[in-house]
Wavefront OBJ file of the C-alpha trace (Angstrom):
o trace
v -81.297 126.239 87.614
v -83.917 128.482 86.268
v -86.466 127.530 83.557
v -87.068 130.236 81.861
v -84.718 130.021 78.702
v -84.927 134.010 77.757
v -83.578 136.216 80.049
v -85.081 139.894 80.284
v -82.449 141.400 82.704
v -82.659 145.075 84.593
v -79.595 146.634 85.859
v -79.257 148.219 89.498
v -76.794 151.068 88.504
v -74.996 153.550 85.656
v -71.574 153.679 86.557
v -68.269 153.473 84.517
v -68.459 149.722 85.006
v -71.789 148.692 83.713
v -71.719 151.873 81.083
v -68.023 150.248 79.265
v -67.590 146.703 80.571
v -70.712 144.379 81.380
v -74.374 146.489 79.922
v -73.031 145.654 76.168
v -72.390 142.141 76.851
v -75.855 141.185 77.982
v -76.833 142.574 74.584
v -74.748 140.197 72.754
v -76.342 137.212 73.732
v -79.091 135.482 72.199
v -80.931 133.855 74.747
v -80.364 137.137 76.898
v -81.923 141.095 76.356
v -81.535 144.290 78.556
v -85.046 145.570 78.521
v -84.614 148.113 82.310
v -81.574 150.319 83.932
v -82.113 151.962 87.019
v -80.048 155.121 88.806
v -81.026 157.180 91.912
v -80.727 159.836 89.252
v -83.522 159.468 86.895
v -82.014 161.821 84.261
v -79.010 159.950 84.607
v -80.978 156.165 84.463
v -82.987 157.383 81.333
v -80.034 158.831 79.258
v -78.303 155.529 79.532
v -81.431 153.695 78.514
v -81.083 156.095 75.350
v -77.766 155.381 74.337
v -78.095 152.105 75.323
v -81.648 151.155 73.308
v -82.962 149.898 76.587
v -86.633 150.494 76.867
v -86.986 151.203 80.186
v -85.689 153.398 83.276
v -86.336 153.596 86.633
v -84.842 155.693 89.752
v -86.337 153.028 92.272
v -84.292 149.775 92.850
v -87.457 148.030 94.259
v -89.492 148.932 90.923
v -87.061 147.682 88.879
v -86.511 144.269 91.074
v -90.632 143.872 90.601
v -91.221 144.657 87.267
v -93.251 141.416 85.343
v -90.869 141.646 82.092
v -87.815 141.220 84.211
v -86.477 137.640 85.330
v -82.764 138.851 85.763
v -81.211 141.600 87.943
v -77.845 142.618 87.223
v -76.561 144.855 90.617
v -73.818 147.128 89.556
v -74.076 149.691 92.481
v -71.059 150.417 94.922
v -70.990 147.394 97.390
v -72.345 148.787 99.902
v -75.812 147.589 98.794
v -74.935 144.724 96.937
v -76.614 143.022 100.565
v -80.029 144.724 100.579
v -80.239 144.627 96.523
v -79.602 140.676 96.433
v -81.807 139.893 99.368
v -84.606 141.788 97.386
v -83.782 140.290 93.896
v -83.913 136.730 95.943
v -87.061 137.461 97.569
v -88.742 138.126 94.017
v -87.660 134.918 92.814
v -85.343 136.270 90.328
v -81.710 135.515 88.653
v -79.106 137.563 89.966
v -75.498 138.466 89.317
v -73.266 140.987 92.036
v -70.512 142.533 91.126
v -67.723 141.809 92.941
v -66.414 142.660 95.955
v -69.777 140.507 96.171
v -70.703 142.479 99.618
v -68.618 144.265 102.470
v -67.748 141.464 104.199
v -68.477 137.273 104.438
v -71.199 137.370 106.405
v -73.041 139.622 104.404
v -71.669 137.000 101.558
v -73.214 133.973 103.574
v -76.603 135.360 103.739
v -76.683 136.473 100.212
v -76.126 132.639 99.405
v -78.107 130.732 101.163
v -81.254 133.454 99.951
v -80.105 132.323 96.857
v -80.001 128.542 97.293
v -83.450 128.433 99.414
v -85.149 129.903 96.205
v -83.210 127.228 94.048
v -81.521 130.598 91.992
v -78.133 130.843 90.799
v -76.189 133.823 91.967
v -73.333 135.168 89.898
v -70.489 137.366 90.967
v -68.915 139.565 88.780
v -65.203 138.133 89.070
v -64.955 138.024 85.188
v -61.344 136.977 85.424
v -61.714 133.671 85.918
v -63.624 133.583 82.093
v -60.810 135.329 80.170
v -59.263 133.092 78.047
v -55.709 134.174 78.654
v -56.302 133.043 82.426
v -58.171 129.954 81.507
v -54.745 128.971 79.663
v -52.362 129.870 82.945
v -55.054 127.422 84.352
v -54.400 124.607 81.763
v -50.206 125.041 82.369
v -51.086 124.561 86.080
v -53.271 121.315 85.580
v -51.077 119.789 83.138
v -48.145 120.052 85.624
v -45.551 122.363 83.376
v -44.027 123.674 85.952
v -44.576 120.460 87.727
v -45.577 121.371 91.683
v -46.512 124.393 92.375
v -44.724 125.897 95.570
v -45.408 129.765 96.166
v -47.741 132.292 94.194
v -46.608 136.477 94.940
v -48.737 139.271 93.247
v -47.102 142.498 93.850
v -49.230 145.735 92.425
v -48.667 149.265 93.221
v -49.243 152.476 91.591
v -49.260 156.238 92.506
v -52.309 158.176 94.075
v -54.836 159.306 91.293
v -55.585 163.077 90.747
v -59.367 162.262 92.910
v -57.160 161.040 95.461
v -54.558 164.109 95.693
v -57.900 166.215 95.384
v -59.713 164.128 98.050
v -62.473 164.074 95.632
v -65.596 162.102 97.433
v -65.065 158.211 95.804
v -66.738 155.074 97.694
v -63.412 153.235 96.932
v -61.259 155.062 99.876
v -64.511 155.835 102.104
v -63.888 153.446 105.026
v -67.209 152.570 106.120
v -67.684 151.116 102.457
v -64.180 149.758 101.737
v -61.967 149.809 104.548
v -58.610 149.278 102.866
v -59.833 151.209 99.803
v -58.591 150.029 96.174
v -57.562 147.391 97.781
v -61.136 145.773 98.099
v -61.847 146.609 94.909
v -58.772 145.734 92.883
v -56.882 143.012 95.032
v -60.037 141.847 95.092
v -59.908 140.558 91.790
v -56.251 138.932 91.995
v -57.552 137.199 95.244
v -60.284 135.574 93.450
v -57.818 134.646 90.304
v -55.194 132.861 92.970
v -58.178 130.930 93.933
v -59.554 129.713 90.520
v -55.980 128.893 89.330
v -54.484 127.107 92.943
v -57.458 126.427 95.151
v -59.334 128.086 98.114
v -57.152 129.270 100.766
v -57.250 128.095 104.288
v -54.886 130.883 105.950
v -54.853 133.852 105.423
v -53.284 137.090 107.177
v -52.090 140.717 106.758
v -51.442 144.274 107.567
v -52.351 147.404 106.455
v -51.826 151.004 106.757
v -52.590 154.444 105.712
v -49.416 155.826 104.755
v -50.480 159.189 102.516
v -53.521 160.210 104.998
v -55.492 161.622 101.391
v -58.486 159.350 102.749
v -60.086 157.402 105.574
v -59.066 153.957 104.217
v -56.070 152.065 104.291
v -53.895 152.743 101.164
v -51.074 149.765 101.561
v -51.736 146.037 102.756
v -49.431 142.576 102.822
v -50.402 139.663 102.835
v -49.370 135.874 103.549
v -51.481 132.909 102.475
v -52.063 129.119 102.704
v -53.680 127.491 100.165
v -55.632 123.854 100.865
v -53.101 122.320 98.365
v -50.248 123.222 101.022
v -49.253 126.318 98.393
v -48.238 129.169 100.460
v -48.538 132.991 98.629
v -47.597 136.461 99.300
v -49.071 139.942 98.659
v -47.982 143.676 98.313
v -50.834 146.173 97.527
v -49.462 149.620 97.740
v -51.436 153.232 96.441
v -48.773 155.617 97.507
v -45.933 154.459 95.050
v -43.947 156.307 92.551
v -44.634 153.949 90.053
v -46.957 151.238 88.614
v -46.172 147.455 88.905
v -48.392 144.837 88.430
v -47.107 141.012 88.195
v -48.177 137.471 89.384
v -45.104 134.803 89.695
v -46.157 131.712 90.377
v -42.920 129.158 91.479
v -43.016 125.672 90.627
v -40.200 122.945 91.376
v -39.176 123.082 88.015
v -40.606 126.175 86.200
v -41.886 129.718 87.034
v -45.321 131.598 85.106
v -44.753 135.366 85.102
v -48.461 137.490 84.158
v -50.133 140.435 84.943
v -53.779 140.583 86.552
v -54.958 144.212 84.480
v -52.509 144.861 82.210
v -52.714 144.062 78.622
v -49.403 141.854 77.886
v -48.674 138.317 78.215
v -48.138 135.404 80.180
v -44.651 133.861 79.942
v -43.459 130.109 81.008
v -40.433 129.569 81.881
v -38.658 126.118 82.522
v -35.520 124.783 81.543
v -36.439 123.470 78.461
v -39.417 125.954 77.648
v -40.222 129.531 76.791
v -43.529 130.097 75.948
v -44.981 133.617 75.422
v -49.260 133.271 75.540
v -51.287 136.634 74.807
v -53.532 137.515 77.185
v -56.082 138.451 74.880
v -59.298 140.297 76.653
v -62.623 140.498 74.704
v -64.858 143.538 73.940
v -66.618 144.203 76.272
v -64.131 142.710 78.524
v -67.339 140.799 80.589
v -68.300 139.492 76.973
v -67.339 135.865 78.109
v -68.024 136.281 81.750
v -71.701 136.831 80.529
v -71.269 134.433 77.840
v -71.003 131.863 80.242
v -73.822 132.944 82.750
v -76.294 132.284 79.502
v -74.349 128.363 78.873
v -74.913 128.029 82.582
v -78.717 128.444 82.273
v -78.806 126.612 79.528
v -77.321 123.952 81.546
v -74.654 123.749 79.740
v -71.764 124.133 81.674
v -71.356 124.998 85.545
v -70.020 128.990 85.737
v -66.535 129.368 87.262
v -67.656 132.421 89.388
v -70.719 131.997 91.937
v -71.710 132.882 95.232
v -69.676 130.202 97.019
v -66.127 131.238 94.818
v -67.379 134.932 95.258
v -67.746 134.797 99.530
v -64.593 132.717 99.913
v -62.429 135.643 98.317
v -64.242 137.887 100.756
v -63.600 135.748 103.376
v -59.821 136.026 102.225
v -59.989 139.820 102.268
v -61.773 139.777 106.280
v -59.032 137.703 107.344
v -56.212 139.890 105.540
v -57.535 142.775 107.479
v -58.785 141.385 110.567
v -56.006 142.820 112.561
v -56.114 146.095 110.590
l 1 2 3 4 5 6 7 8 9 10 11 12 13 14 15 16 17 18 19 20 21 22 23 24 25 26 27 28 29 30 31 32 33 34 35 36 37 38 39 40 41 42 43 44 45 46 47 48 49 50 51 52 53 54 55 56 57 58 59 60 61 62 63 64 65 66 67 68 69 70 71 72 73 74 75 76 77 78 79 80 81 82 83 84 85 86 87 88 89 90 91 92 93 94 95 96 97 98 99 100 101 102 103 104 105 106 107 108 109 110 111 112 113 114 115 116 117 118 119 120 121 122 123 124 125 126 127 128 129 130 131 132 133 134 135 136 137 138 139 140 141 142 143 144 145 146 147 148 149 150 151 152 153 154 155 156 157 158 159 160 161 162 163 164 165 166 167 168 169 170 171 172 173 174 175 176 177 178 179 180 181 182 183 184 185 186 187 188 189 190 191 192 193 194 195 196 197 198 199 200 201 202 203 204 205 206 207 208 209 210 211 212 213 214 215 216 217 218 219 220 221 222 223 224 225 226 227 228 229 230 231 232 233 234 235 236 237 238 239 240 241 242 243 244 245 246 247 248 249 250 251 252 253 254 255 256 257 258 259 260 261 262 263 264 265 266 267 268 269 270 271 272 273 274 275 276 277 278 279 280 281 282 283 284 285 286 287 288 289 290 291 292 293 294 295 296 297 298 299 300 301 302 303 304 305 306 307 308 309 310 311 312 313 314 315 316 317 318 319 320 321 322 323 324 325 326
């Protein structure tokens, strides 16, 4: 745990994420300020520190990691150097959260950990899911046994190709060498990592995948089957060709079913044969408001964060095995 009780965090990266999602929330807490953003673009890097009221902007990762006001780095780049940027953010002695797919693969994961624990750091991964209130509740139905023992867990999502896809517009997400089943890595991804917080880690897991529209180098469809450690066996369908959208988590019990979806915004609904509860899934603005909320009650020691580097490299060790035949 780190001792320093105000944390002056820079942020590796201006994209759509960190611009809408996460930057605003580490504004919103006390003990926590945004005082450096960095791009490859400097224009780009010093425009968001405008808008953003952040006093400083840098087009160098390194500069950024080193600079004396900083004691938290925030990497919201493309994970393809979520490796390099954490080893360097370690190596300075500094707090650091990833965002997720934490790195390309678990080994990469692995050694992003243990740089971590040497230096006696906590490393966060950006799996704000598992903070959302809505999902915290699913989470409470499970403990409490409402649908008694849980059996089998399916996500199915699909959706049709995006206009960047049908124009084969350059996007890291279908580049193989950076995700090599595309959206999948980046949106199954998240799913993955709820099934995980809500059932348990998973001790099988296995899959196919295929390219079935040829608009990109990655995979576009996967399946899935899974083991969980509790003996809970799951299923999953990730498709990017389809004519349609679907996106839905049923979780079976032996004497109830929980119906939810992992993006959209509706609700979760309990079913047994007694019960029929409807629960919003209610989502904060920004939607990483509690996610980061969290990462300050953590250094506060006041609570232990539900997503870290351990939580964050088992869900990419779920994803290797999914696609180690692929």
């Amino acid at each position: 745990m780190a001792a320093e009780h105000h944390y002056r965090w820079g942020i590796i990266g201006c994209g759509d994420v960190c611009e809408v999602k996460s930057a605003p929330a580490y504004q919103q807490v006390d003990s926590f300020s945004l005082v450096a953003v960095m791009s490859r673009n400097l224009a780009k890097a010093q425009d968001f520190a405008k808008r953003h009221n952040v006093p400083k902007y840098y087009d160098n990762a390194q500069q950024l990691i080193d600079d004396p006001d900083i004691n938290a780095v925030y990497i919201a780049t493309p994970p393809d150097s979520h490796y390099e940027f954490a080893l360097q953010v370690a190596k300075a002695g500094k707090v650091c959260c990833v965002e997720k797919p934490m790195a390309l693969n678990f080994t990469q994961c692995q050694g992003m950990e243990q740089a971590f624990a040497q230096q006696q750091l906590p490393l966060f991964v950006a799996y704000y899911r598992r903070s959302l209130p809505g999902f915290k509740k699913i989470k409470q139905w499970l403990d409490n046994g409402e649908i008694g023992q849980v059996r089998h867990i399916h996500w199915q999502y699909i959706r049709p190709p995006s206009d960047i896809d049908l124009n084969q517009s350059t996007n890291w997400r279908t580049q193989k060498e950076i995700a090599k089943a595309g959206y999948f890595e980046d949106i199954a991804s998240h799913g993955l990592d709820l099934m995980a917080f809500l059932l348990g880690n998973v001790t099988v897991a296995q899959g196919v995948a295929s390219n079935q529209q040829g608009l990109y180098s990655s995979y576009d469809a996967v399946a899935a089957t899974l083991l969980f450690e509790s003996g809970v066996t799951g299923s999953g369908y990730w498709n990017f060709a389809a004519d349609r959208h679907a996106d839905q988590i049923v979780i079976t019990g032996e004497s109830g079913q929980i119906c939810f979806s992992v993006f959209e915004d509706s609700v979760a609904v309990l079913e047994t044969v007694d019960k029929h509860i409807i629960h919003p899934m209610s989502k904060p603005t920004p939607i990483q408001g509690d996610f980061v909320a969290d990462m300050a009650a953590h250094l506060a020691g006041k609570v232990i964060h539900p997503s870290m580097a351990q939580s964050g490299a088992h869900t990419s060790w779920v994803m290797d095995e999914i696609l180690r035949n692929a």
